[in-house]
Every structure is written in C-alpha cells, then in structure tokens.
C-alpha positions in Angstrom: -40.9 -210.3 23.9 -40.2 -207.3 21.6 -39.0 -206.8 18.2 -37.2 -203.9 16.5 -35.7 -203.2 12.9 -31.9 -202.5 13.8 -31.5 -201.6 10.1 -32.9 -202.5 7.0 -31.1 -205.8 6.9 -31.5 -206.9 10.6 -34.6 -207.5 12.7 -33.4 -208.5 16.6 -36.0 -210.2 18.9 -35.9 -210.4 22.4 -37.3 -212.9 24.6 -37.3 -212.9 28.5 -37.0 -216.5 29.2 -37.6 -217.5 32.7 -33.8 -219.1 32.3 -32.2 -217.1 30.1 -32.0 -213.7 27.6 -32.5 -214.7 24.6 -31.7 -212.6 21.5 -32.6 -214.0 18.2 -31.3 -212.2 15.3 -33.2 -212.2 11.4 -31.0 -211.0 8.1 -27.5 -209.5 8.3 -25.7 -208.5 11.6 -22.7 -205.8 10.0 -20.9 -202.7 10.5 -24.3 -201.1 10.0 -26.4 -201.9 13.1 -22.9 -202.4 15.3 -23.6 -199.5 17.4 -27.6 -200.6 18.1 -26.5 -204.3 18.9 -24.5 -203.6 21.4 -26.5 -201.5 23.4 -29.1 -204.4 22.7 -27.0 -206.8 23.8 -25.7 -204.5 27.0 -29.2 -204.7 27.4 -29.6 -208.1 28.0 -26.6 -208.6 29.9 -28.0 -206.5 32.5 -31.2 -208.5 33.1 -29.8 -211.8 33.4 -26.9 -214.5 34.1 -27.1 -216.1 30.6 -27.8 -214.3 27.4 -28.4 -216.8 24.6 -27.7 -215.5 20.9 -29.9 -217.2 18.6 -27.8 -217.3 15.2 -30.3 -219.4 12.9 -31.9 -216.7 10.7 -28.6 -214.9 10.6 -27.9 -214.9 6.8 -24.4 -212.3 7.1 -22.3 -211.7 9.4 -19.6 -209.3 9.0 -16.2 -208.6 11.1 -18.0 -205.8 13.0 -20.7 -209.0 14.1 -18.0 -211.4 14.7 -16.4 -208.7 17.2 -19.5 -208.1 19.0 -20.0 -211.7 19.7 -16.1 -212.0 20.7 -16.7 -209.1 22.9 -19.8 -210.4 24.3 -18.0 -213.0 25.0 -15.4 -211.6 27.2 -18.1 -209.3 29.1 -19.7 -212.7 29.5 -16.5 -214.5 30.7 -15.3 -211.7 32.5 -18.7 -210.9 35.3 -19.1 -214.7 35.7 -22.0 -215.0 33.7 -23.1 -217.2 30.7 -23.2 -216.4 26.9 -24.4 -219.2 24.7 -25.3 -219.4 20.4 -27.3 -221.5 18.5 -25.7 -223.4 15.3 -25.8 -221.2 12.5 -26.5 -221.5 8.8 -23.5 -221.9 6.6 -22.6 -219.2 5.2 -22.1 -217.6 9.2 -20.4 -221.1 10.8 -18.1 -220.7 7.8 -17.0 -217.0 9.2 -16.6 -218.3 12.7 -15.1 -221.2 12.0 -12.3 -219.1 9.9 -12.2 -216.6 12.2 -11.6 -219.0 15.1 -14.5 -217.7 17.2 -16.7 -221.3 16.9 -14.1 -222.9 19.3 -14.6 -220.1 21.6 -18.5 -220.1 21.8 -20.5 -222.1 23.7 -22.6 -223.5 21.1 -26.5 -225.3 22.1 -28.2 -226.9 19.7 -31.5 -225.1 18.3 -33.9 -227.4 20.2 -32.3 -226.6 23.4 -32.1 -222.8 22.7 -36.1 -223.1 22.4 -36.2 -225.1 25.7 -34.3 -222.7 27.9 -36.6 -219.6 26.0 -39.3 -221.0 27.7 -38.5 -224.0 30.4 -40.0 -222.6 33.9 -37.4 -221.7 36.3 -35.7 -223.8 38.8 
C-alpha cells in the first residue's frame, strides 16, 4: 500500500489486494490532478484484471473526474478486464447520476470493496 498527495485537494491510496487494485481516493478528484490520476490509474490497470475505485471519501468530483472514470471504464471494458466503484457520498452520486455514468459503473457496496482489498486469493 502507498499513498501520495496528487494535489492539495486529493490524497490517492493504493492497495494490492490479492483479488483486486484497489484505488481509494480522499478530497476532490478535478481538472487539477487529471493528468497524475490517470497515470495512477494506468498504473493499476497494468497489475491486475480488476481495478476497484473506492469513491467514499471523494467529497468533489469534477467533469475532468467523471471522464477519467468513463474512460477507465472503456480501457476496462475494452482489454476484458474488470473496473468496479464503491457508493459514493452525495454530493458525487448526484454528478454521476446526472451525468449518466452511475448506470454505466459497476457499483459494490463499501463492505464488499473492503472484502475483495484483502480476501486471499482463489
């Protein structure tokens, strides 16, 4: 697991779980750290078959967030593998649900998202 400042606003996690990336974001994911997340997130695409974005200390998210996500997404969709978020808080479910991009998410719940950070492997 390792932590960095992306910006002043946004701390990003990463933990190696034996089933999954997982990527757990703290503050506000905007134009700002767009170009750092996404080599983060290539990052973890590289070293896995499911990246997990863990959304629940996300308190902004901005349209240069919601595009990373969506692109994610694609990548994700695209090489066969497996991108999954965690419910957010409401101020960032309200974005993606206006935006459209909750319906295209897979969405685990919190407790799950904890579970696959650190079940043992199959």
């Amino acid at each position: 697991m390792h932590a960095e400042q992306v910006t002043p606003q946004l701390v990003a996690e990463v933990v190696e779980g034996p089933q999954a990336q997982v990527l757990r974001l703290f503050g506000e994911l905007d134009f700002a750290a767009q170009a750092r997340m996404e080599t983060l997130i290539a990052e973890c695409e590289q070293r896995g078959r499911h990246l997990l974005i863990d959304l629940r200390e996300l308190t902004f998210i901005d349209s240069a967030g919601l595009r990373l996500l969506l692109t994610a997404n694609w990548r994700a969709r695209a090489a066969g593998r497996k991108l999954s978020v965690t419910r957010a808080n409401a101020s960032v479910r309200r974005m993606l649900e206006l935006t459209g991009l909750d319906a295209e998410l897979d969405e685990v719940d919190p407790g799950a998202a904890d579970a696959l950070a650190r079940a043992p492997r199959a």
